[in-house]
N, C-alpha and C positions, 0 to 999 in steps of 0.2 A: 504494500500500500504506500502509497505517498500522495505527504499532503499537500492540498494546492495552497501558498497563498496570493489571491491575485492583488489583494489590498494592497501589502506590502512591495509587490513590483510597479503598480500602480505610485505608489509613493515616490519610489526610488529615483523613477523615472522624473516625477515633477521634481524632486529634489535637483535632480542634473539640468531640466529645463531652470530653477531657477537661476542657477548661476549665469545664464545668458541674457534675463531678463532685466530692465532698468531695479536697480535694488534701492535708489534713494538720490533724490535731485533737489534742488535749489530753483532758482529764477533763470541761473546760467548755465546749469551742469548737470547732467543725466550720468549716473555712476552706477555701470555693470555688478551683476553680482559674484561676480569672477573677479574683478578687480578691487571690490569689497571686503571679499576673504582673504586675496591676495597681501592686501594692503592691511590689515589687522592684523593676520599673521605674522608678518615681516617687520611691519612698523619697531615694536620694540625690541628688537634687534638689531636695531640699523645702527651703528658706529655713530653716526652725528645728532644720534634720535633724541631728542627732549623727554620720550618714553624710557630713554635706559635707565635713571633716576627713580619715576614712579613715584614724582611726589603729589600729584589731583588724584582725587578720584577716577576723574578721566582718564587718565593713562592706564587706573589698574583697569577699567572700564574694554580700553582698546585690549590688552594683554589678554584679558577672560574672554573677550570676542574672537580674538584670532584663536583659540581653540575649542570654538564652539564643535566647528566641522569635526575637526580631531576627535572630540570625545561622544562624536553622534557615532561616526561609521568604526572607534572602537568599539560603542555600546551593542552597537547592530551586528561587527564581529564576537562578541562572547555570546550574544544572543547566538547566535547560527552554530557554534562549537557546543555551549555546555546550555543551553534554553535558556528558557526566563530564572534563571535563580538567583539570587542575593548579589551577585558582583552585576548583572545584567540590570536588577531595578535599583540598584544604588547610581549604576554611571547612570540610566535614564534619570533619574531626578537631579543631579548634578547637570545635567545638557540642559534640561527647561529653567535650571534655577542661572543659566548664566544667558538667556537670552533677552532679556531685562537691560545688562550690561550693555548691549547693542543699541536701543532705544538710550543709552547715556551717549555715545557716541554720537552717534546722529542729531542729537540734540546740540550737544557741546563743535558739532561740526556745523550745525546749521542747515540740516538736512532732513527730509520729508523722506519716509520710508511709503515706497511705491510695489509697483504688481510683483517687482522679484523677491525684494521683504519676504512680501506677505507669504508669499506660496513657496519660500523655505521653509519658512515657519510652521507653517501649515502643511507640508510632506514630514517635516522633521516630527511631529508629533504624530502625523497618522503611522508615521513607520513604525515609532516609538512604542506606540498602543496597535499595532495594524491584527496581532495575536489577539485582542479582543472586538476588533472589529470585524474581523474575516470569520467566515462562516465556515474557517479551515477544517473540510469535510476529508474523508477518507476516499483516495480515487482509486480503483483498483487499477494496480498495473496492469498494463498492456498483453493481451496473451496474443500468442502465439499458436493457431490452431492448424 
């Protein structure tokens, strides 16, 4: 038997559309969601960076942002080896409790979170929970007669 989940690829999928999708703009500037995570990620690493310090909130703000992704698609790897157990619903609440931090950025950048935002956000939780959304039925394998 194997299970289907279609929720879950369902998700995955808008997860990777959003990173091409406008993720957060101004009056002047439309900013990919690819170049969103790029840029959090990287930022407090940068040699010249005003983040290597870490003295706003802001900055710890940017730091928890750039490994939002990181700690979605490790959660989503312990899911897929050992299920939902104790190490799998800890990193899920640890991923939703730092997406808050994003909305600090954005703010502190002077930035409106748009259609890529939103529909990271919103895959990254259906994925999160997609085990209790999915009607994950038992399909029987395929035979061979």
């Amino acid at each position: 038997m194997v299970k289907e989940r279609p929720v879950l690829y369902v998700a995955m999928w808008a997860y990777a559309l959003s990173f091409a999708l406008t993720a957060a703009s101004n009056k002047t500037l439309a900013v990919p969601g690819y170049y969103c995570a790029a840029g959090a990620f990287v930022a407090p690493f940068a040699m010249d960076s005003r983040f290597v310090k870490l003295k706003t909130i802001a900055d710890i703000a940017v730091l928890i942002s750039g490994w939002i992704n990181i700690a979605f698609l490790v959660s989503l790897t312990i899911r897929w080896r050992s299920g939902n157990g104790r190490a799998f619903r800890t990193l899920r609440v640890i991923t939703l409790l730092m997406i808050p931090f994003c909305w600090i950025v954005l703010y502190d950048e002077r930035l409106v979170p748009r259609e890529g935002h939103i529909l990271w956000i919103a895959s990254m939780v259906v994925a999160l929970f997609s085990d209790s959304l999915s009607s994950s039925r038992d399909v029987p394998a395929a035979s061979t007669s």
